[in-house]
C-alpha positions as CSV (number, residue, x, y, z in Angstrom):
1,X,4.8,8.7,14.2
2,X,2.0,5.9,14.3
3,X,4.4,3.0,14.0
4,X,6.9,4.9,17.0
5,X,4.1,5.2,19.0
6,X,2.8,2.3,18.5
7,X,5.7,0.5,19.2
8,X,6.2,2.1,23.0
9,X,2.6,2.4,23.8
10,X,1.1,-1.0,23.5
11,X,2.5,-4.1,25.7
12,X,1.2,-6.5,23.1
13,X,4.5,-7.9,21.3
14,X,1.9,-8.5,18.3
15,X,1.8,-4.8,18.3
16,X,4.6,-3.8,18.8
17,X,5.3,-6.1,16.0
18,X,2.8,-4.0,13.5
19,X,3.8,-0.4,14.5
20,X,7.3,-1.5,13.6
21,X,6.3,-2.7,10.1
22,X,4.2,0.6,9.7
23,X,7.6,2.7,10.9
24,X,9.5,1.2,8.7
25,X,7.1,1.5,5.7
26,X,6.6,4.9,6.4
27,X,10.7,5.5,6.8
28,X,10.7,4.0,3.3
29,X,7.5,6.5,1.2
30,X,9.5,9.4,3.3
31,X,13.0,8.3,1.2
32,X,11.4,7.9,-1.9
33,X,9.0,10.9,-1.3
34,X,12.2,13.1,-0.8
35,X,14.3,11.2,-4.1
36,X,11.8,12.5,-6.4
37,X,13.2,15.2,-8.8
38,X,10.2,17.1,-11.2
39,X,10.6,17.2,-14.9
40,X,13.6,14.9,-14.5
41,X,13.8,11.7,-16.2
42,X,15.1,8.2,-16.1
43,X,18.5,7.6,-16.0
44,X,19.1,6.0,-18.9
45,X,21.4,7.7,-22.0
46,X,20.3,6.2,-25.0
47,X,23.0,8.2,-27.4
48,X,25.9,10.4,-26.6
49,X,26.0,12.7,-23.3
50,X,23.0,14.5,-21.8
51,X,23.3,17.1,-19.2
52,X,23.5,15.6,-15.8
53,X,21.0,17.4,-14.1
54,X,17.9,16.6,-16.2
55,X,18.4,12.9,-14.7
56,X,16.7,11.5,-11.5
57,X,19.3,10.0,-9.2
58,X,18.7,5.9,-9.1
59,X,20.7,5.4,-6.0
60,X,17.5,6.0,-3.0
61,X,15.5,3.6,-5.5
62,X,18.3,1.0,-5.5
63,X,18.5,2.0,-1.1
64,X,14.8,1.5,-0.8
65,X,15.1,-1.7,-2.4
66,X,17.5,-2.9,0.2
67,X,15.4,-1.7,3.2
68,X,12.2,-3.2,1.2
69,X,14.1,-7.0,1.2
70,X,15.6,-6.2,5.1
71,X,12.1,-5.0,6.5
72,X,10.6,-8.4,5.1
73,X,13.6,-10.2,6.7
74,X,13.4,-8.6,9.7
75,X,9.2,-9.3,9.7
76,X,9.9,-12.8,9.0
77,X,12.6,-13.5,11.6
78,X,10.2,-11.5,14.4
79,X,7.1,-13.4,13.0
80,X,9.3,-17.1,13.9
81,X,10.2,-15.6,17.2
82,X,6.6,-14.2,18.1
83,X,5.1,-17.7,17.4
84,X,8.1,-19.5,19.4
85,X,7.0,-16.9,22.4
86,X,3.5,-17.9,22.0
87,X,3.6,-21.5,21.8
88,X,6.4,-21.4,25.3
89,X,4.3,-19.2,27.2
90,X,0.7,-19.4,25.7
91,X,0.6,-15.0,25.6
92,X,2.5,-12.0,23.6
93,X,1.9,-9.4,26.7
94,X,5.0,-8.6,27.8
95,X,4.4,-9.0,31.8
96,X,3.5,-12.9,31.1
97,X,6.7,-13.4,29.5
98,X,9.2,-11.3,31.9
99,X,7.7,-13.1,34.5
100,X,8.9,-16.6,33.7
101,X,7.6,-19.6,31.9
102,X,4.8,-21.2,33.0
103,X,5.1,-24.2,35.0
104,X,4.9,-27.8,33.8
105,X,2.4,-30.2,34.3
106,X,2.8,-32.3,37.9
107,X,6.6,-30.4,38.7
108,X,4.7,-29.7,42.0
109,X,5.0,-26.0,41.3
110,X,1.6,-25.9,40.1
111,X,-2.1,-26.7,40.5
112,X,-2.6,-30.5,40.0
């Protein structure tokens, strides 16, 4: 609930930007939280055919795994675009940036 809220509350993208990494962190300890079996084992059948059930199930591991490589996609690909935003319009607040770029030096739009 941290990273949802933090994501609607603040106008910072910067924040917004860390209360999505801590939503998707926390998505990912809830999967594996809710994949763990007790007094199950690993999946792994050294001789002949055990019963079934006595096994964890590897598939949310091998899930988490991929959400783990996408979440640090995804944080890298919104880091590149948070620094592009900051270097066009010198902010991350959300009101500098819907309002425009700033404009250049001696266009006549600005001071001199």
């Amino acid at each position: 609930m941290l990273g949802l809220y933090t994501m609607m509350a603040h106008r910072n993208l910067l924040k917004k930007f860390v209360g999505m990494t801590i939503f998707q962190t926390a998505i990912i300890l809830f999967f594996m939280l809710l994949s763990v079996k007790r007094r199950a084992t690993l999946p792994i059948v050294p001789e002949g055919v055990a019963e079934a059930s006595r096994f964890m199930n590897p598939l949310p591991h091998a899930l988490m795994l991929t959400a783990i490589v996408v979440a640090v996609a995804t944080a890298a690909l919104a880091l590149a675009i948070l620094v592009r935003l900051h270097a066009t319009y010198h902010s991350l607040e959300e009101d500098v940036i819907a309002a425009g770029p700033p404009p250049a030096p001696g266009d006549g739009r600005g001071r001199a």
